[in-house]
DOTOR-297155 format. One record per residue: residue in three letters; x, y, z of N, C-alpha, C, O in turn. Coordinates in steps of 0.001 Angstrom, whole numbers, plus 524288, in hexadecimal, padded with zeros to 5 digits. Each point is the difference from the previous one (the first is absolute). Layout:
BEGIN
ALAXYZXYZXYZXYZ;...
# end
This chain:
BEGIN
UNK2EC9B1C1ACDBF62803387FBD3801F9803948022980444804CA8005E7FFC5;UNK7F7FB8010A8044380383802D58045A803807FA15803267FE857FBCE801D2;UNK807BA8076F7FD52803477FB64801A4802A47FDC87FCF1803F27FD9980155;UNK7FA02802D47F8AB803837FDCB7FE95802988013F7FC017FE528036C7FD11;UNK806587FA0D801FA8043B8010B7FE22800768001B7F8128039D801A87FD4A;UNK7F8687FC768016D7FF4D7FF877FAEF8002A803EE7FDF87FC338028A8017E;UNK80776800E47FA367FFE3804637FD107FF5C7FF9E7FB00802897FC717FDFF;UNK7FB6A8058D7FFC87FDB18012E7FA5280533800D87FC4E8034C80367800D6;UNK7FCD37F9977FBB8805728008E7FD62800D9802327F9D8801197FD147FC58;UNK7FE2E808A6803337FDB58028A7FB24807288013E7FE09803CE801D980248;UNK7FB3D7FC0D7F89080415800617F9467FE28801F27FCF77FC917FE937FCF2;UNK806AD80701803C17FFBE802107F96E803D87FDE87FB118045D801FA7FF94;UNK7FA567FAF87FD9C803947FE2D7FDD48027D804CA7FB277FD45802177FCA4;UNK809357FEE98044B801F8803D77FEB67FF31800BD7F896800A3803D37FD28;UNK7FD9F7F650801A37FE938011E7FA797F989801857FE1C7FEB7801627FB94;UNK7FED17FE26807A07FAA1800D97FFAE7FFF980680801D97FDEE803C67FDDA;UNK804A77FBEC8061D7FE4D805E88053D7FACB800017FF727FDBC7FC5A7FDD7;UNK80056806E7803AB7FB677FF93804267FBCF800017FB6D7FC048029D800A7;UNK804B87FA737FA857F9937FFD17FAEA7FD3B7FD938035C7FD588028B80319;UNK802B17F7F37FD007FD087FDB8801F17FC4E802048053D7FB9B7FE3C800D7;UNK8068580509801E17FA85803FA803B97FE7A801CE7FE1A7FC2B801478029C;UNK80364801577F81D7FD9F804717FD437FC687FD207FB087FCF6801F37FCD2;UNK804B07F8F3803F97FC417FCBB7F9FF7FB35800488007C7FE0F801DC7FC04;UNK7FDF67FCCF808277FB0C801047FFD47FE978088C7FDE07FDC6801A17FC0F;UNK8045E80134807F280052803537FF6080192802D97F97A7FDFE803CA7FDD4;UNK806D37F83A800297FFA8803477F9DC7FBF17FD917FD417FCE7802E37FDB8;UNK802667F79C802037F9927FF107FCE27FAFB802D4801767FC657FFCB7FCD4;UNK8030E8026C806EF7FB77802E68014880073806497FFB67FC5C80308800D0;UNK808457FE317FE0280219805267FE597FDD1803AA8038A7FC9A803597FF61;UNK806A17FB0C8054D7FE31802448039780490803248002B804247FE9E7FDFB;UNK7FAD480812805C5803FE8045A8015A801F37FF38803318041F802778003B;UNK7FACE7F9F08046A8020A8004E805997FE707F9DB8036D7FC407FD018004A;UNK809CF8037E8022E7FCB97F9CA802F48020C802748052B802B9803EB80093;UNK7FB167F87980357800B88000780536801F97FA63802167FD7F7FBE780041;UNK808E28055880179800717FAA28025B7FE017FE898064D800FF803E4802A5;UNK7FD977F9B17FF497FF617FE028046D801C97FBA4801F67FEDE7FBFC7FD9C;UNK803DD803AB806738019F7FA2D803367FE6B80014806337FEE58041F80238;UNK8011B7F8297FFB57FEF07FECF804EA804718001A80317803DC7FFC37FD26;UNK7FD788008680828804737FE1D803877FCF27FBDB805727FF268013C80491;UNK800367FBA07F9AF7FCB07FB9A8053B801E680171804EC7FD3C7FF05803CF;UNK808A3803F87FD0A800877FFE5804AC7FDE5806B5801E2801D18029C8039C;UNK7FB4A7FE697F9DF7FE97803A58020D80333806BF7FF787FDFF8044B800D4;UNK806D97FA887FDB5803D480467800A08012C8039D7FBED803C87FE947FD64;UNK7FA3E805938013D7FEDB8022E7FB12806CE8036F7FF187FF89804187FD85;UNK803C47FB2A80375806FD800C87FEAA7FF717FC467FA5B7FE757FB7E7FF5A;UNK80382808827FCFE800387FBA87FADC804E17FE90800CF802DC8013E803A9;UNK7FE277FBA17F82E805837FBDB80239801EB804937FB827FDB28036D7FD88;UNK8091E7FA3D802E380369801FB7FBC27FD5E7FC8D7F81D7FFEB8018A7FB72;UNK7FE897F9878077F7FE697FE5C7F98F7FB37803A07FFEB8006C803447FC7F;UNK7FAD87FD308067F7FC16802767FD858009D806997FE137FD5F801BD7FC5E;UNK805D7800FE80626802D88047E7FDA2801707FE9A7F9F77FD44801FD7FC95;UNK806A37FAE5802178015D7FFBF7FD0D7FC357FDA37F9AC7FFB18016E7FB6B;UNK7FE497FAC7807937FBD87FE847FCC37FC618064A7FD847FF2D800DB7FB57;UNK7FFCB80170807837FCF1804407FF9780458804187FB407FECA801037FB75;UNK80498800248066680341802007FB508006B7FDE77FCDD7FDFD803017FCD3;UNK803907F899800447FE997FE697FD0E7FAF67FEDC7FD7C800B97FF1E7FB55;UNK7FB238009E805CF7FAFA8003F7FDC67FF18804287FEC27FDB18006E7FBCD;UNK803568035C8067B7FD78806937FF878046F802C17F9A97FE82802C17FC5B;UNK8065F7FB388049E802FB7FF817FBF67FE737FC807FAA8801318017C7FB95;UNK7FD307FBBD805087F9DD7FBF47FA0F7FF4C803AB7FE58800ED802977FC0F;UNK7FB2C7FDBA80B4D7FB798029F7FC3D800438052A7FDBA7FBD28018F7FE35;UNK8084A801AA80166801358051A7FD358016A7FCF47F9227FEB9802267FBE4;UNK803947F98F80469802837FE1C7FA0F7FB0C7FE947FD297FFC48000D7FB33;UNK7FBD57FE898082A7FBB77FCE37FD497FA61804067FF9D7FBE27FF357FDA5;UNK80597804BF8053C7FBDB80409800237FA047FEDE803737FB76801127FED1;UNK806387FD06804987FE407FE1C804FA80107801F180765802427FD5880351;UNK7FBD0806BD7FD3B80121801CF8041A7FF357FCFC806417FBC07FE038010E;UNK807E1801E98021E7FD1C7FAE0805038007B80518802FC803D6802C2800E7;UNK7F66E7FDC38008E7FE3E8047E80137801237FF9D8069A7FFE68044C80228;UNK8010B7F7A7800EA801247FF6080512801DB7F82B8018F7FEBD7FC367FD52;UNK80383803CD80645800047F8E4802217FED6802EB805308017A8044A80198;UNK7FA7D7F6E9801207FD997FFF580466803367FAE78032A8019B7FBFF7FDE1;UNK7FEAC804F2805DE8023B7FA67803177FB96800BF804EE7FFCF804088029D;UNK7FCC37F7817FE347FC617FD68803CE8005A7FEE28024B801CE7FBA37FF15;UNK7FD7B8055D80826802687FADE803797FCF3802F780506800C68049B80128;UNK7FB347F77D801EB7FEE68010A805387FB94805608003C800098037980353;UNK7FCAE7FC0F7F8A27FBF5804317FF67800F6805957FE947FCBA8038580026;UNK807887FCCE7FEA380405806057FDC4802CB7FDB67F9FF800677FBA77FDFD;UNK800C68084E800E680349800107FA4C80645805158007D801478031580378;UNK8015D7FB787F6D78034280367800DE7FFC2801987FA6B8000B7FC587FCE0;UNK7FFBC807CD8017380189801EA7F9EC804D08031F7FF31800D2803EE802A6;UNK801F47FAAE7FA4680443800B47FC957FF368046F7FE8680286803898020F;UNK7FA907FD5C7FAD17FDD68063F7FD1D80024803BF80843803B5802C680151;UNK7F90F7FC738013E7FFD08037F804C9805FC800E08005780244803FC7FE8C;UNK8008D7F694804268063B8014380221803908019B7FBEF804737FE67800DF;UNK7FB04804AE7FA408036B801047FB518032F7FBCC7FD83803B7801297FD2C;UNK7FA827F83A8041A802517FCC37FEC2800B9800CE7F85B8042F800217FDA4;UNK7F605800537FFD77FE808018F7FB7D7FF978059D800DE7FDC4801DB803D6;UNK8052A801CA7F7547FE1A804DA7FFB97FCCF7FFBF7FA4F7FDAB803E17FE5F;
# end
């Protein structure tokens, strides 16, 4: 959606924190997930929420025994990983 202004509006709700990303993942008892999101405009700079979002998930997934082994952000035939820029250690 090059142009436009519509942003994706992601809640961790502070009484849940981040289960609900990890629910498919704990019924399938899985070790590791990978988050991925898109940026339509092309610009792979994570925002201050997707930073944060990311700490907090990576923080779960240590309580739930679920490692998020990297987040990828997509945009304009390139990617950016979190795990590469030490976002996740």
């Amino acid at each position: 959606m090059e142009g436009s202004l519509w942003k994706p509006r992601l809640v961790i709700d502070k009484g849940a924190g981040g289960l609900p990303y990890f629910r498919h993942a704990i019924k399938r008892a899985a070790a590791n997930i990978l988050i991925v999101h898109n940026h339509p405009s092309g610009t792979l700079t994570p925002s201050a929420e997707d930073l944060e979002v990311t700490d907090r998930l990576v923080e779960v997934g240590k309580i739930v025994g679920i490692d998020v082994v990297d987040h990828l952000i997509i945009g304009d035939y390139e990617y950016l990983s979190f795990k590469e820029k030490g976002y996740i250690v």
